[in-house]
One Martini backbone bead per residue (centre of mass of N, CA, C, O) as a GRO file, in nm:
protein
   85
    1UNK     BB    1 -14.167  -8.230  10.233
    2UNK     BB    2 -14.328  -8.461  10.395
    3UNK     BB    3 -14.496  -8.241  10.537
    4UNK     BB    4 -14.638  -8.128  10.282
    5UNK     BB    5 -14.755  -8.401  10.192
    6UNK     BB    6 -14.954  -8.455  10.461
    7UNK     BB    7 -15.091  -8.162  10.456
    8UNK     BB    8 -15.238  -8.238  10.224
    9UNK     BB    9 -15.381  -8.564  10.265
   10UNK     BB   10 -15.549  -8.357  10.522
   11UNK     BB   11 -15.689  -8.254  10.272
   12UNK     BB   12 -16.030  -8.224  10.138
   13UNK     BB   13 -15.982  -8.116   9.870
   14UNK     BB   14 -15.747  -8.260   9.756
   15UNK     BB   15 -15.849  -8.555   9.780
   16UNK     BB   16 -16.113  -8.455   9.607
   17UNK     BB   17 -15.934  -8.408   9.366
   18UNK     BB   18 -15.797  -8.654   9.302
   19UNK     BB   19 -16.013  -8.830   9.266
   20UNK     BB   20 -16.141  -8.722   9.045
   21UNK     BB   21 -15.937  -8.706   8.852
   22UNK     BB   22 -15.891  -9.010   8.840
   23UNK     BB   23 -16.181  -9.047   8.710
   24UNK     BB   24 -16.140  -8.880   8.448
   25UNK     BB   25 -15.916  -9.064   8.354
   26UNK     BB   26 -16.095  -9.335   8.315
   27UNK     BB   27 -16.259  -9.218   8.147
   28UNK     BB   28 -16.079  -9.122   7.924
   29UNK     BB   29 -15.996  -9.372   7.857
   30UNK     BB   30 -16.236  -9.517   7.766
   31UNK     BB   31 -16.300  -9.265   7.520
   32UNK     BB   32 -16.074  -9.353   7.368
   33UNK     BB   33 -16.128  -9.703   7.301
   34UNK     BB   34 -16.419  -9.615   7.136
   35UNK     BB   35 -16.296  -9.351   7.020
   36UNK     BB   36 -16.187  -9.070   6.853
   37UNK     BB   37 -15.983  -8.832   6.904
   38UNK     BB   38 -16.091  -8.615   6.686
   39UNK     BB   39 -16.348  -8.590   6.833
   40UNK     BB   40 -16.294  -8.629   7.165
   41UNK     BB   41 -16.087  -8.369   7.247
   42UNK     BB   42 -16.262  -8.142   7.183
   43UNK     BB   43 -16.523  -8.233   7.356
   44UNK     BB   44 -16.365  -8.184   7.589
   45UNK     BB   45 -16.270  -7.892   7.582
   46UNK     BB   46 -16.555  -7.793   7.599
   47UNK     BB   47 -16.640  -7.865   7.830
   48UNK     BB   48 -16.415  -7.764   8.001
   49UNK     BB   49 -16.485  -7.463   7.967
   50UNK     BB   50 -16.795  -7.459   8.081
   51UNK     BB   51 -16.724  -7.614   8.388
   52UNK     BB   52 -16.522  -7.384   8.461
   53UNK     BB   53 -16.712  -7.167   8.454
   54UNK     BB   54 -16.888  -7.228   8.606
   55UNK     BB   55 -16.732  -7.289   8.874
   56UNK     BB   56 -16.644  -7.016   8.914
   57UNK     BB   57 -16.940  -6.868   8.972
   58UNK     BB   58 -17.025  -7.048   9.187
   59UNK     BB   59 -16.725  -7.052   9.386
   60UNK     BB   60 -16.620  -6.764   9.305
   61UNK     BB   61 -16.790  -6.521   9.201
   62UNK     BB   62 -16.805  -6.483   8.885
   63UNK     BB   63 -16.835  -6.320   8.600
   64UNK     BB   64 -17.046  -6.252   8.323
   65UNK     BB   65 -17.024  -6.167   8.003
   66UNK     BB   66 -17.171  -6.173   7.675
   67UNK     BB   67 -16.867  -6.268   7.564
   68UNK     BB   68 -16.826  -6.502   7.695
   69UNK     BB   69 -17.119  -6.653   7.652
   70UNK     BB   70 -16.989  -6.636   7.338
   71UNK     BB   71 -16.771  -6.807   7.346
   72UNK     BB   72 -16.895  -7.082   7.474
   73UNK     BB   73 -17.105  -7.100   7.259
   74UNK     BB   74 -16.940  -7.146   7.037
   75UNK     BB   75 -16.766  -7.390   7.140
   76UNK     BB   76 -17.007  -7.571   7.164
   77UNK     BB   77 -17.102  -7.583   6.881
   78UNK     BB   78 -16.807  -7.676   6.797
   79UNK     BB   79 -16.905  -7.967   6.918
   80UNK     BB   80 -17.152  -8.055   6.814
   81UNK     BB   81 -17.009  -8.051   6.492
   82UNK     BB   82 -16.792  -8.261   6.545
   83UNK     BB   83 -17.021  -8.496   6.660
   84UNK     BB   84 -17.176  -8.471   6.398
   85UNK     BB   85 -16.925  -8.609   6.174
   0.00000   0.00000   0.00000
């Protein structure tokens, strides 16, 4: 076990994704301490929808049709939305 946790460590995609993790929760603690969560955490989940869809097209090359494309648009509209309320 600690040598799967060592050949991790040696891992620069993993070292790199730990590394961002820490960076998005610091951020998100801070957008918690000045802002409502009813507010904040719908725009986070849109948000993220939108970057998790980008990053597929990007680094997997997944396709994308205009249900989806329809169902993300919709996704920001209501956050959009929420964040102006």
């Amino acid at each position: 076990m600690l040598v799967n946790l060592l050949g991790l460590l040696k891992n620069p995609a993993f070292v790199t994704g730990a590394f961002l993790y820490f960076l998005a929760s610091l951020v998100w603690f801070r957008v918690l301490s000045v802002g409502e969560v009813s507010t904040n955490y719908p725009v986070l989940v849109g948000i993220t929808f939108g970057l998790v869809t980008l990053g597929a097209i990007v680094f997997f090359k997944e396709s994308i049709n205009f249900a989806k494309l329809a169902g993300i648009g919709i996704i920001l509209a209501g956050v959009i939305l929420i964040s102006r309320s």
